[in-house]
C-alpha positions in Angstrom: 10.7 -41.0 31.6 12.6 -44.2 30.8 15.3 -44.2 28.3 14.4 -40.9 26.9 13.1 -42.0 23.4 15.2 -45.6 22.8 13.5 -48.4 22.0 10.1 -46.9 23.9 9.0 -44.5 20.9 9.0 -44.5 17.5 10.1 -41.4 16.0 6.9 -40.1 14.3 5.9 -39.6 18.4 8.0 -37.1 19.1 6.0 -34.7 16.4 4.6 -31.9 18.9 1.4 -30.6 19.0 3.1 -27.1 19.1 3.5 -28.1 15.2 7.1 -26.3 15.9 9.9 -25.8 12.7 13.1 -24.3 12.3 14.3 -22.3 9.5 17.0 -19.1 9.0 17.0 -17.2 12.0 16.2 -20.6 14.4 17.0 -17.5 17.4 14.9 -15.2 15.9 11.6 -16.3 16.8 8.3 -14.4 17.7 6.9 -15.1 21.2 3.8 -17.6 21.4 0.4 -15.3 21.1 -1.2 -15.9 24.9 -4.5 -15.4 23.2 -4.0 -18.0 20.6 -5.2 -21.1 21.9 -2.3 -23.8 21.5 -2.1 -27.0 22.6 1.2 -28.2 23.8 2.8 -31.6 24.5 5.7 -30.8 27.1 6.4 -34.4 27.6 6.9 -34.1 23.5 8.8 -31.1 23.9 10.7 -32.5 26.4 11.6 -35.5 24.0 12.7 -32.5 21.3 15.0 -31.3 23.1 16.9 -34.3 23.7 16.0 -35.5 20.1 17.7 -32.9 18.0 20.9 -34.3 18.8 19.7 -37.9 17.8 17.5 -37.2 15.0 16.7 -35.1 11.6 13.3 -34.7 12.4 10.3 -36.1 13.9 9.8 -38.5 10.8 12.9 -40.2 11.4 15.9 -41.0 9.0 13.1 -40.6 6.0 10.8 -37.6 7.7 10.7 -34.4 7.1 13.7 -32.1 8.1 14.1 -30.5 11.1 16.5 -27.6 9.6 14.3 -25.6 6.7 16.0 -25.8 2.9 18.9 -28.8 4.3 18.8 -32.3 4.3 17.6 -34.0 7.4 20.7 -36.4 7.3 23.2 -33.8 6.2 22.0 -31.7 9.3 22.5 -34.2 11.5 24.0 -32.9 14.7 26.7 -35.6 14.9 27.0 -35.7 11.1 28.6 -31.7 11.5 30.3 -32.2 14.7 32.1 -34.9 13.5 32.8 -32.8 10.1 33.6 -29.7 11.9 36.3 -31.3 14.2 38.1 -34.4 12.0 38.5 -33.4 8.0 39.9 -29.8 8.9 42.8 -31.6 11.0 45.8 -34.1 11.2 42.4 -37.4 11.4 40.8 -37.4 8.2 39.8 -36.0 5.2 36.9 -37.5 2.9 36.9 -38.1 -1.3 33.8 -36.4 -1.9 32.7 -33.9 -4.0 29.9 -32.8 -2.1 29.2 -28.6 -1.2 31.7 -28.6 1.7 33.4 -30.8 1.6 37.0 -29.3 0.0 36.4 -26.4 2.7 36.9 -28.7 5.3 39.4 -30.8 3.6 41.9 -27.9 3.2 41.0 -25.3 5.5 39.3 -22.7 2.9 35.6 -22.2 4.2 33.8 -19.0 4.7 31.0 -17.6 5.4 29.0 -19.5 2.7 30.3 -23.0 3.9 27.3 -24.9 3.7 28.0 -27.5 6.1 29.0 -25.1 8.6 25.6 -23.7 8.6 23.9 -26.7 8.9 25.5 -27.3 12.3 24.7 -23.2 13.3 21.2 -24.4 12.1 21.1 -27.2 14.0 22.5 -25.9 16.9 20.6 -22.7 17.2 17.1 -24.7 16.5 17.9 -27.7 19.3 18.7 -24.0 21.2 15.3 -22.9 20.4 13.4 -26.1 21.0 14.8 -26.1 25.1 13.9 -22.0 25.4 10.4 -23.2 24.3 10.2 -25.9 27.0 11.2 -23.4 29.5 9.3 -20.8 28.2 6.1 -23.5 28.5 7.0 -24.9 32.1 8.1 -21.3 33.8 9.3 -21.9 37.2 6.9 -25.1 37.7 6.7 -28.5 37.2 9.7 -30.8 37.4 12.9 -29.4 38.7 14.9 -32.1 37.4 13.5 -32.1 33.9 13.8 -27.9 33.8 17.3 -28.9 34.9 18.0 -31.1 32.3 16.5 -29.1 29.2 18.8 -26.0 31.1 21.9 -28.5 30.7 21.1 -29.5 26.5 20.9 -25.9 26.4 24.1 -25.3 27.8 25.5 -27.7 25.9 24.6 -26.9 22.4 25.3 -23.2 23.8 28.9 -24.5 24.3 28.8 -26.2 20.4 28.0 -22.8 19.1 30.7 -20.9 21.2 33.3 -23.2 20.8 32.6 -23.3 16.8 31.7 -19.9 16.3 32.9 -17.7 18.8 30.7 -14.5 19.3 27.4 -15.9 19.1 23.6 -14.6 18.8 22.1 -15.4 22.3 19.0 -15.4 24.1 16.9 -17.3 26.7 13.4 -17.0 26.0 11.6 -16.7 23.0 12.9 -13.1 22.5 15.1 -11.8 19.5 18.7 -12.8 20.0 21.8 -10.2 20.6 25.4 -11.4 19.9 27.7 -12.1 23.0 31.3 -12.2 22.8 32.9 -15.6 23.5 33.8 -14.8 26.7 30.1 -13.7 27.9 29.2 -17.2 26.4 31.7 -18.3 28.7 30.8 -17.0 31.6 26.9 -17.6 31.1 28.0 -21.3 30.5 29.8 -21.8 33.7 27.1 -19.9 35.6 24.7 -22.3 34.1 25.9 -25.3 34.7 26.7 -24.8 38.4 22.9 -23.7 39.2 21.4 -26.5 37.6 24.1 -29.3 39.1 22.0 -29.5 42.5 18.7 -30.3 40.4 20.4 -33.0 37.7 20.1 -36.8 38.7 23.2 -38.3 40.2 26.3 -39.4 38.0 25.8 -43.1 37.9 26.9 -45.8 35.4 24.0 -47.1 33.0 23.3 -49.4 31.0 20.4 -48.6 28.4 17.9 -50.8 30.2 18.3 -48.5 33.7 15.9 -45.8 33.8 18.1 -41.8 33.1 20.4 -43.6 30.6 20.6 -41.0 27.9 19.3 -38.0 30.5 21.9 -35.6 31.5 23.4 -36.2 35.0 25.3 -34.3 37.6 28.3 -36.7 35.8 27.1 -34.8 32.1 27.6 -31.6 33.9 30.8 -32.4 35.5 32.2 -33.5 32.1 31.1 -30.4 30.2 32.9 -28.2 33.1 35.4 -30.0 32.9 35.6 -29.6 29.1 35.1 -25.6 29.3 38.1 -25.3 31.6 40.4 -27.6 29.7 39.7 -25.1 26.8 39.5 -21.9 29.2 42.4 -20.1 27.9 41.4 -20.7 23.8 38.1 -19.0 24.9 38.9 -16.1 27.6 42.4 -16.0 27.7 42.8 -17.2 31.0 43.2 -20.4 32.0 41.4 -22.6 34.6 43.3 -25.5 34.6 43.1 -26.0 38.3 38.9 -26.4 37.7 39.3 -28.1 34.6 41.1 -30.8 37.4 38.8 -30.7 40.2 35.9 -31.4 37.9 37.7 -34.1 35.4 38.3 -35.7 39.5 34.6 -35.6 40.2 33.7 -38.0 36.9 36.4 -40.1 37.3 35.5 -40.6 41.6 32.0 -41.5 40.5 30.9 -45.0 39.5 31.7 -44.5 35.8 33.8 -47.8 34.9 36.7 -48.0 32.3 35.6 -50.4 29.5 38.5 -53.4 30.3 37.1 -56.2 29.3 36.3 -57.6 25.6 34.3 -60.0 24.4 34.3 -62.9 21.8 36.8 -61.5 19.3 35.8 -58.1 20.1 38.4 -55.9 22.5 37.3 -53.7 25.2 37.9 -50.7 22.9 36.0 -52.0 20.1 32.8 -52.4 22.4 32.6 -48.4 22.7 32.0 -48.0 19.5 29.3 -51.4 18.3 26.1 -51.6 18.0 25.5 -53.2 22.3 27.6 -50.6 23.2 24.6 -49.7 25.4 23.8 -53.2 26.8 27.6 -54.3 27.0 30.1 -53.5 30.1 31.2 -50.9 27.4 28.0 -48.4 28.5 29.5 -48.0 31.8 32.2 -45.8 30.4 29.5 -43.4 28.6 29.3 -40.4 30.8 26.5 -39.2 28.1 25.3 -41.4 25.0 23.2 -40.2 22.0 20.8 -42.5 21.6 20.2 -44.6 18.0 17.9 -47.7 17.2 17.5 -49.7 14.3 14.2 -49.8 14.5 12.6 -46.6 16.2 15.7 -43.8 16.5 16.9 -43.8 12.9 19.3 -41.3 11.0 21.4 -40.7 7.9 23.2 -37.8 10.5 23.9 -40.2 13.8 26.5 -43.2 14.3 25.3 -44.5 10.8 27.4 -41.7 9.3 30.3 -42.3 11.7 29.9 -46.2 10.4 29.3 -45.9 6.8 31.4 -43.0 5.5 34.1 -44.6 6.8 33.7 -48.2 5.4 33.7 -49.4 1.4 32.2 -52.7 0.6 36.1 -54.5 1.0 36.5 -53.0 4.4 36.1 -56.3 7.0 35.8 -55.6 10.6 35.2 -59.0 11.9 38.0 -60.9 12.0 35.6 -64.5 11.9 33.6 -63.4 8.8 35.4 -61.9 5.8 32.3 -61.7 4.2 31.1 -59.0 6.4 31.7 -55.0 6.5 30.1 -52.7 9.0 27.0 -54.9 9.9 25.4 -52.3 8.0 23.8 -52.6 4.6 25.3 -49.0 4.4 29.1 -48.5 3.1 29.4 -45.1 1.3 33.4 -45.2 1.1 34.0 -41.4 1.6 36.6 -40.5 4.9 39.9 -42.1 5.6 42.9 -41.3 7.8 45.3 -38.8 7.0 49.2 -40.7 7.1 49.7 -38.6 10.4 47.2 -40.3 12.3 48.5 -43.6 10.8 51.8 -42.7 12.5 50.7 -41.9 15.9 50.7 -45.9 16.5 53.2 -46.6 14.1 56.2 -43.7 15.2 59.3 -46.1 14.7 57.9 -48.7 11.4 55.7 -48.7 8.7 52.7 -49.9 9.2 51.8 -53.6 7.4 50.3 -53.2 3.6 47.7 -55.3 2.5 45.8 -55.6 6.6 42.9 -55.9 7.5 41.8 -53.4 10.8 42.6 -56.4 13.2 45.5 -57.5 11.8 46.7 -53.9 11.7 46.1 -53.5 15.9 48.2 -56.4 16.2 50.8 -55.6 14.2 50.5 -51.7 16.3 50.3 -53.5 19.9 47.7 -51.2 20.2 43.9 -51.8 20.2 43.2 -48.8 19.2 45.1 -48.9 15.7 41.7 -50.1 13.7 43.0 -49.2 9.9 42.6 -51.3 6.7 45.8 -50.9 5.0 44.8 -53.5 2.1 44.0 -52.0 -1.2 44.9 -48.6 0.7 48.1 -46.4 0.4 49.0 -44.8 3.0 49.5 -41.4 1.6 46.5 -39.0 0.2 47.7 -38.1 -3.4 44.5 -38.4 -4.9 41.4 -36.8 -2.3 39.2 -37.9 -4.3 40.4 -41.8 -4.2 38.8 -42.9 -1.0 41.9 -45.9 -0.9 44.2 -43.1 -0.9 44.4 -42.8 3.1 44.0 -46.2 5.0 40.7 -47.3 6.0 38.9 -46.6 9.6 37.1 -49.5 10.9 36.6 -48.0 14.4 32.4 -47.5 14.1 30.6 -50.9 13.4 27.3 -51.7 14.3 28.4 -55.5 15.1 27.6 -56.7 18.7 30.1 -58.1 21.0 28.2 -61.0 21.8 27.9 -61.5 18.4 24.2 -61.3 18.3 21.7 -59.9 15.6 20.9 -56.3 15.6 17.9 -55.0 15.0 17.7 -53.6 11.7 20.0 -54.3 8.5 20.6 -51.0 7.6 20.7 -48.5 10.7 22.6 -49.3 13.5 22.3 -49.5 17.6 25.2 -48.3 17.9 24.7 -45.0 20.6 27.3 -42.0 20.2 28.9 -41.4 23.5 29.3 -37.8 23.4 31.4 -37.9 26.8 32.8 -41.1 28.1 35.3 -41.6 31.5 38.6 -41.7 29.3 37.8 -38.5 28.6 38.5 -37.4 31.9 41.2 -39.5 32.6 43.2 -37.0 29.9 41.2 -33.8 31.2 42.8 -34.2 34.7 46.5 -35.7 33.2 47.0 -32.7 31.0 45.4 -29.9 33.7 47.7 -31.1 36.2 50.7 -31.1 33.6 53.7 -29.2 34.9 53.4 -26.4 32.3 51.2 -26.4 29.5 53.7 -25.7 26.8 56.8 -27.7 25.2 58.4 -28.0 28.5 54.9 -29.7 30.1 55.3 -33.2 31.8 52.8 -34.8 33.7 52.2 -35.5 37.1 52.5 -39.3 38.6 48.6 -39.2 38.9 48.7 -38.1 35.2 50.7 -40.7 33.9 48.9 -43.4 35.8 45.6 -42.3 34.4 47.6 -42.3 30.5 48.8 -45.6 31.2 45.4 -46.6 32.5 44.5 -46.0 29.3 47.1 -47.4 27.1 46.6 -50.3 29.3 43.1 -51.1 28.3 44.5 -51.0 24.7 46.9 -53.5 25.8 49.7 -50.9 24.6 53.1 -49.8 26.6 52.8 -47.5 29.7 55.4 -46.2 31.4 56.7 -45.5 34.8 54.6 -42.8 36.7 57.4 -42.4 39.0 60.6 -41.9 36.5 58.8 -41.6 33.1 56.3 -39.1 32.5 54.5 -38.2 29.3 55.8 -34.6 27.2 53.3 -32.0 26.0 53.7 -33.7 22.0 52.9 -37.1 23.7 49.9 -36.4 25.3 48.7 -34.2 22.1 49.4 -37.4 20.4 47.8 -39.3 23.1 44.4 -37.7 22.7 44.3 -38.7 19.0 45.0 -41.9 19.9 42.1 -42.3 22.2 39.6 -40.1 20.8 40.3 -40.0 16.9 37.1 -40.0 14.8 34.9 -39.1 17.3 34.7 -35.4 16.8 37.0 -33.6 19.4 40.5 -33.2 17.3 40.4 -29.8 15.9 39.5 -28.6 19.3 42.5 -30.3 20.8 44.7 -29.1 18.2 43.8 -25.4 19.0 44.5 -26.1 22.5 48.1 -27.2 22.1 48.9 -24.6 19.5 49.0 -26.6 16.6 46.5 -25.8 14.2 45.7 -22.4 12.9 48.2 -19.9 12.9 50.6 -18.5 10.4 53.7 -19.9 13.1 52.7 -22.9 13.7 55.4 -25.6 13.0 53.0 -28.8 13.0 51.6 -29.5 9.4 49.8 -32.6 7.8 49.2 -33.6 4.7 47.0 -31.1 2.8 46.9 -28.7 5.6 46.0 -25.9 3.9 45.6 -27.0 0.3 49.0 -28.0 0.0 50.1 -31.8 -0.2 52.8 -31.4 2.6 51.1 -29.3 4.4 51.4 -25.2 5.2 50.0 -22.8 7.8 46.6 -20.8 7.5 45.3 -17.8 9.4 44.9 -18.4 12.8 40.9 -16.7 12.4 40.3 -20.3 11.2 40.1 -21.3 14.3 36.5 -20.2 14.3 34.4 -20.6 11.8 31.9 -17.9 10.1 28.9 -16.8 11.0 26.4 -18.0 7.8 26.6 -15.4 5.6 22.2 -15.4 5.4 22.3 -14.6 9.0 24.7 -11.5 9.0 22.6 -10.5 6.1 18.7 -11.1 8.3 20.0 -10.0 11.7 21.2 -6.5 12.3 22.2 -7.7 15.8 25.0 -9.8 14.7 28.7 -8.9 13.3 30.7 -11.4 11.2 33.9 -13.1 12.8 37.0 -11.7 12.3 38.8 -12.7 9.6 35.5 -13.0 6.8 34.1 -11.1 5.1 
């Protein structure tokens, strides 16, 4: 099935004739009736499964919702990773006043944080939509397929576990029981290594080769690879030696290292525009959500990543000042925290009054894509969206400076898992310890300065100068900031909940210099309307 559901179907085709919806409870779901005649689409359902993390529903950006009683775009899988993972940390922090929203900013949510159950929602419904399709398909039809719906499963399986910790679980269409986090660890391993054998190969693609968007052998390797990296945070034991040997399978396959840029566009920039799936720059993606102007369309997907982080004198493009995001969309709402600012900035201020492009210069890094004009650099007032400098990382411009397809929703795919990521897997598992004393190997710091390289940034020599525990921390922001990963990194080095933690930002905690939390903040709470409908589950520690 070519290109999953990108450019080939419009969304109102992925409605299923199973007439399936989520709600509270998305688990908690009665088995089909065998003497009910139903007539079921498992090509559709197929499509679902891949679709929930692309889409609010099967009406699109303006359809109905997916997630009963929460707005389709709201709910938006990427919408609430992103959320989850960047305003709680050291990246962002947004100016809104929506439910939520102060939570995240200051690290107060609970059990009734209404984002955070969106993303349970979402997660535990996408969940339910691949037990269906295995439920429907049993042990026939297509291995590869079964394989695939096996590997989203695992995947959103992971989300859950790594967000929520002991989570309700099931395979079939039975009523869930909660597993601690380290059963959901082991179930997730075990998963992923049957289904490996059944997954098409890992192989570079571009959006016009058929599996681009599918989940490979490459996906599989790449989620392995993340468990182990975060092995210890989860079990208590580390696996850092497998978090290696599977970062080493990506990065030995054909996946390529986006070097190259185009027109006035770098090689990082491509990652993240709206031909990132036509360009050179797809050959990095390891595993891209899918989004089309015109027939994959969300308030939830990139466009969030795009337009919350753009205001209407924001310019990306350095040869039209006239231009924004390429989006008719700039909602003006998240903006870096100073400390991210200061990651490419560590001996100077950064300039005022720049423009992003004019600020990576000024950085020697590509990567450093912050409007400073009309910004300050320090957050004193959250809800002043130029307090913080500008992100102009997400655009939905193309680097060959063509015309996208729509004015208001972007092409621009989400690459979930892309090779740098396992560049920095396999430099910080093969580190020499994994605390302040860590340095890493010569095969680390080449893969680091691989990296910096394509940024066109300083490396350093792998044989007399490696990189220190704080620099490769800092490193993964870097790379990776505002694509939904730093809290998760920040738990992994030590630095983010915990009553002893040295590292602050500003407004950690509430406060404007920043001061510790609990370190049962780490996870977040299991929806209060769940605890209350499911006798099988027990609240997180830490809530009430």
């Amino acid at each position: 099935m070519k290109k999953i559901f990108k450019h080939t179907l419009p969304a109102a085709a992925l409605a299923l004739t199973l007439g399936m919806t989520s709600c509270v409870n998305d688990l908690d779901v009665t088995p089909i009736d065998p003497n009910l005649s139903t007539e079921v689409s498992l090509d559709g359902l197929f499509l679902k499964c891949y679709a929930n993390l692309a889409l609010p529903g099967n009406g699109g950006a303006n359809g109905d919702s997916d997630i009963d009683g929460y707005d389709g775009g709201t709910a938006g899988f990427i919408r609430q990773l992103w959320n989850s993972n960047e305003l709680p940390t050291d990246e962002s922090i947004c100016c809104w006043g929506d439910p939520g929203i102060a939570g995240f900013n200051f690290n107060q949510y609970d059990a009734s944080h209404p984002m955070m159950h969106m993303y349970y929602y979402r997660l535990t419904t996408g969940i339910n939509y691949c037990n269906s399709y295995l439920n429907e398909v049993g042990e026939g039809g297509d291995a590869q397929k079964r394989a695939e719906v096996r590997w989203v499963r695992a995947l959103q399986y992971y989300m859950l576990m790594d967000a929520f910790g002991n989570i309700p679980f099931t395979e079939n269409l039975s009523k869930p029981s909660q597993i601690t986090r380290k059963e959901a660890y082991d179930w997730i391993e075990k998963e992923l290594l049957a289904i490996e054998p059944d997954l098409m190969d890992a192989k570079a693609m571009k959006s016009t080769d058929d599996g681009y968007g599918r989940a490979t052998k490459g996906a599989c390797w790449m989620l392995l690879a993340r468990l182990y990296l975060n092995a210890e945070v989860y079990t208590g034991q580390a696996q850092w030696a497998k978090a290696a040997e599977y970062a080493k399978k990506v990065i030995d396959a054909n996946y390529q290292l986006n070097t190259t840029g185009a027109n006035q566009w770098s090689a990082y920039q491509m990652l993240f525009m709206g031909d990132n799936g036509e360009s050179s720059a797809a050959y990095e993606a390891i595993f891209p959500i899918l989004q089309d102007g015109a027939t994959t369309t969300s308030w939830g997907g990139s466009l969030f990543c795009i337009a919350s982080t753009f205001d209407g004198s924001m310019h990306a493009n350095a040869n039209d000042a006239s231009a924004t995001n390429n989006t008719t969309q700039a909602w003006g709402g998240n903006r870096a925290r100073p400390e991210l600012v200061k990651k490419f900035f560590p001996l100077a201020n950064a300039p005022e009054d720049a423009q992003s492009f004019t600020m990576a210069t000024a950085a020697g890094d590509d990567r450093a894509l912050f409007c400073s004009e009309g910004h300050t650099l320090d957050v004193e007032k959250v809800t002043e969206f130029t307090n913080g400098y500008g992100v102009a990382k997400w655009t939905n411009f193309r680097s060959d400076n063509g015309a996208t397809k729509d004015a208001q929703f972007p092409d621009t795919d989400f690459f979930l898992f892309r090779l740098a990521e396992a560049y920095l897997t396999y430099a910080e598992a093969t580190m020499t310890s994994h605390d302040k004393n860590g340095k890493t190997t010569k095969e680390g710091t080449e893969l680091i300065n691989k990296i910096r390289s394509r940024a066109h940034t300083t490396t350093r020599n792998s044989d007399t100068d490696a990189y220190s525990f704080d620099d490769l921390c800092d490193e993964w922001a870097r790379e990776f900031y505002y694509e939904g990963r730093r809290r998760v990194d920040l738990i992994r080095f030590g630095k983010f909940g915990g009553n002893d933690v040295e590292y602050k930002w500003q407004w950690k905690g509430g406060a404007y210099n920043g001061t510790t939390f609990s370190a049962d903040l780490n996870i977040y709470a299991i929806p209060s309307n769940e605890i209350a409908t499911n006798s099988n589950l027990k609240q997180n520690d830490g809530y009430k």
